[in-house]
C-alpha positions in Angstrom: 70.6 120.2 95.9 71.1 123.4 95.4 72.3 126.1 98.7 71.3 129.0 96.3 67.8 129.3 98.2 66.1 126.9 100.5 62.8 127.3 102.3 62.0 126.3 105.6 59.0 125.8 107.1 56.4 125.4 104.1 55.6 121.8 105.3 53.7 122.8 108.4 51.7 125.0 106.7 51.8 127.7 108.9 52.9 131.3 108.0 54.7 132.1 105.2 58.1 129.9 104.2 61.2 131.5 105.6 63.8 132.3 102.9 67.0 130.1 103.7 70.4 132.6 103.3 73.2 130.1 102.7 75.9 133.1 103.0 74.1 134.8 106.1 74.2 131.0 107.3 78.4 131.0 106.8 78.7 133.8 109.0 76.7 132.8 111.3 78.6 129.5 111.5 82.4 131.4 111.8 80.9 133.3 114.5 80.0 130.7 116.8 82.9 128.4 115.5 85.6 131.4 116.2 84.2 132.1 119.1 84.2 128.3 121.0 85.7 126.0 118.3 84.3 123.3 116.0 83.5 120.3 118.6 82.1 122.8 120.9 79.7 123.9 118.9 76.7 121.3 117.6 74.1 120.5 114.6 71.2 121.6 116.7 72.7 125.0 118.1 74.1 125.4 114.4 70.5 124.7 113.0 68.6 126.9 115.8 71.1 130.1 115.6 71.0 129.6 111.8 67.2 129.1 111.9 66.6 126.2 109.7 66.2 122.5 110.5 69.0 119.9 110.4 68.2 118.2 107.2 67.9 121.7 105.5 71.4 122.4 106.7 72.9 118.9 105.7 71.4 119.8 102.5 72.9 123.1 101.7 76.2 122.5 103.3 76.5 118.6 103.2 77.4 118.1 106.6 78.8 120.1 109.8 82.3 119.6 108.3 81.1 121.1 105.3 79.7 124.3 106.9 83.0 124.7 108.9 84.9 124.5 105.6 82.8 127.3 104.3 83.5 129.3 107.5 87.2 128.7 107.4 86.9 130.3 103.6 85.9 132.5 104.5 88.1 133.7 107.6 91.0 133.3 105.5 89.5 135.6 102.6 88.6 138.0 105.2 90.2 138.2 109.2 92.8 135.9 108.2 93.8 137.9 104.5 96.3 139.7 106.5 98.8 136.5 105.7 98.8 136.3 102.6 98.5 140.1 101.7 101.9 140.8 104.0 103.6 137.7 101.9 102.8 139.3 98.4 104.6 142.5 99.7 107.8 143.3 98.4 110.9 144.0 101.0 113.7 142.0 103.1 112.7 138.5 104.8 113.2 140.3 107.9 110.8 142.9 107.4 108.0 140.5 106.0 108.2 138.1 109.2 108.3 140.9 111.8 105.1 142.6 109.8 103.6 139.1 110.0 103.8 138.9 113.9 102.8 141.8 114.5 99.7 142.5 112.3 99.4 138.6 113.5 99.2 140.3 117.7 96.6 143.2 116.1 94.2 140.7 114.6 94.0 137.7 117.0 93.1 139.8 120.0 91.3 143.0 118.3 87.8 140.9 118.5 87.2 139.9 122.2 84.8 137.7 121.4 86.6 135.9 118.4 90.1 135.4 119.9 93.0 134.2 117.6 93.1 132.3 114.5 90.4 130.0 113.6 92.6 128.1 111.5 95.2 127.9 114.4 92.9 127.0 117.2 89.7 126.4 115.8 89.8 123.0 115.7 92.4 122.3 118.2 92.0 118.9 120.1 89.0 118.1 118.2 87.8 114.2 118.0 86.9 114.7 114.5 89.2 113.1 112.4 87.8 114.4 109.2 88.1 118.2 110.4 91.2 117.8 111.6 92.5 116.2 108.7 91.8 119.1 106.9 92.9 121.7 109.5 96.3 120.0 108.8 96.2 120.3 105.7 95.7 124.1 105.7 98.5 124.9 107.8 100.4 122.8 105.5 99.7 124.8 102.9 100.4 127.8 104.8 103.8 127.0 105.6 104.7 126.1 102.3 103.9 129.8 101.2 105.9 131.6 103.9 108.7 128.9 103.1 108.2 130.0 99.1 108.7 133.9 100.0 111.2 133.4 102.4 113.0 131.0 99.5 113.0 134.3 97.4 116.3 135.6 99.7 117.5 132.6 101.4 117.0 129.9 98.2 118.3 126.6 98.9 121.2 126.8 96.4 122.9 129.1 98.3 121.1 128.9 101.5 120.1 125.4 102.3 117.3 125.3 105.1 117.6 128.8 106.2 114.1 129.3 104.6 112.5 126.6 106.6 114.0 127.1 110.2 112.5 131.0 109.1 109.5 130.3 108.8 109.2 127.6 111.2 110.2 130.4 113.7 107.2 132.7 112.3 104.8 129.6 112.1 105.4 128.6 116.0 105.2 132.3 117.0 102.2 133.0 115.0 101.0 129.6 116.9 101.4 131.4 120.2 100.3 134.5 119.6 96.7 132.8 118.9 96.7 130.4 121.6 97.6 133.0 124.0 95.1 135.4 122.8 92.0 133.0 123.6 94.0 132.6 126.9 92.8 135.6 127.7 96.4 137.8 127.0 95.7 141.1 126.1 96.4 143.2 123.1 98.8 144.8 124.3 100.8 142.2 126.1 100.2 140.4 122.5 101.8 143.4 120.8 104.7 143.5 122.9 105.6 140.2 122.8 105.3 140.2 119.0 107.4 143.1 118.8 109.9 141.2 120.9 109.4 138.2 118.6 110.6 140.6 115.6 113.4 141.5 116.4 114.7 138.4 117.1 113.5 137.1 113.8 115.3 140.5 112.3 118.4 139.3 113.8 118.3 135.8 113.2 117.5 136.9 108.8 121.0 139.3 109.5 122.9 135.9 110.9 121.7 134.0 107.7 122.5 137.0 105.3 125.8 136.8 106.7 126.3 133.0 106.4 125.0 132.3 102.8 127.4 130.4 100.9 
């Protein structure tokens, strides 16, 4: 079926159907699954905030899952952009990692009520097996792009791992920053402490400059 346009309501007969909005329905869906995370949040409160029935969700979206994959879409086209806009910049490693952490501090604890990164800690300890499956594979994927810029001045050839202890170091940092913003940190502890992360990661690029072969 379709999730262009879905009525609800018709088959009581009362009133006039109620136009079904998949995309209103997606943002909708990130807010409350940004906001408390994926097992937290339920079919029925999904259904009721969205204002459809169960079935008519299942239908447009295929299943909970489904409707978090949108939602995670769109985060990442939107909130969570930041990533890979910063990685398509040109400049030193060094420069790239320390912009990363700290537009990483500005945008996980801007939003008080949407703390860090729902890819990060959306689905953190979750029993679904299925959504975290594919939380895995996102942040995966994720580290495999900041390995392949980071590859562009430390390639293997000449280089061998410093790309990948790099962005491991960003990675776990970035990892923090978002836990500790839904712990309650605030900005500007988050700031400071990514500032403090930068550097480090500055000096640590200079150590592998210096030790290329």
């Amino acid at each position: 079926m379709s999730a262009k346009k879905i009525t609800e309501g018709s088959e009581t007969g009362r009133g006039r159907p109620r136009a079904f909005d998949p995309e209103a329905a997606v943002e909708t869906a990130l807010g409350l699954f940004h906001a408390r995370g994926y097992d937290a949040v339920g079919v029925a409160e999904l259904s009721q905030a969205i204002g459809v029935n169960p079935p008519s969700l299942y239908a447009a979206f295929g299943s909970k899952q489904g409707l978090y994959e949108r939602a995670v879409a769109r985060y990442l086209g939107r909130e969570g952009a930041f990533v890979s806009e910063i990685l398509a910049e040109p400049g030193p490693v060094a420069e790239i990692g320390a912009r990363l952490l700290t537009r990483a501090a500005e945008a996980y604890g801007i939003d008080r009520m949407h703390l860090g990164c729902l890819v990060t800690d959306g689905a953190r300890n979750s029993a679904d097996e299925g959504v975290c499956a594919f939380t895995k594979t996102l942040k995966a994927a994720a580290r495999d792009r900041v390995i392949a810029r980071f590859r562009q001045e430390f390639p293997p050839e000449s280089a061998p791992g410093k790309a990948e202890r790099l962005a491991d170091f960003v990675v776990v940092t970035l990892a923090g920053l978002s836990a500790s913003a839904r712990d309650g940190l605030p900005p500007e502890a988050l700031a400071q402490a990514a500032a403090i992360a930068g550097a480090g990661f500055r000096v640590a690029c200079a150590e592998a400059q210096e030790m290329k072969a």
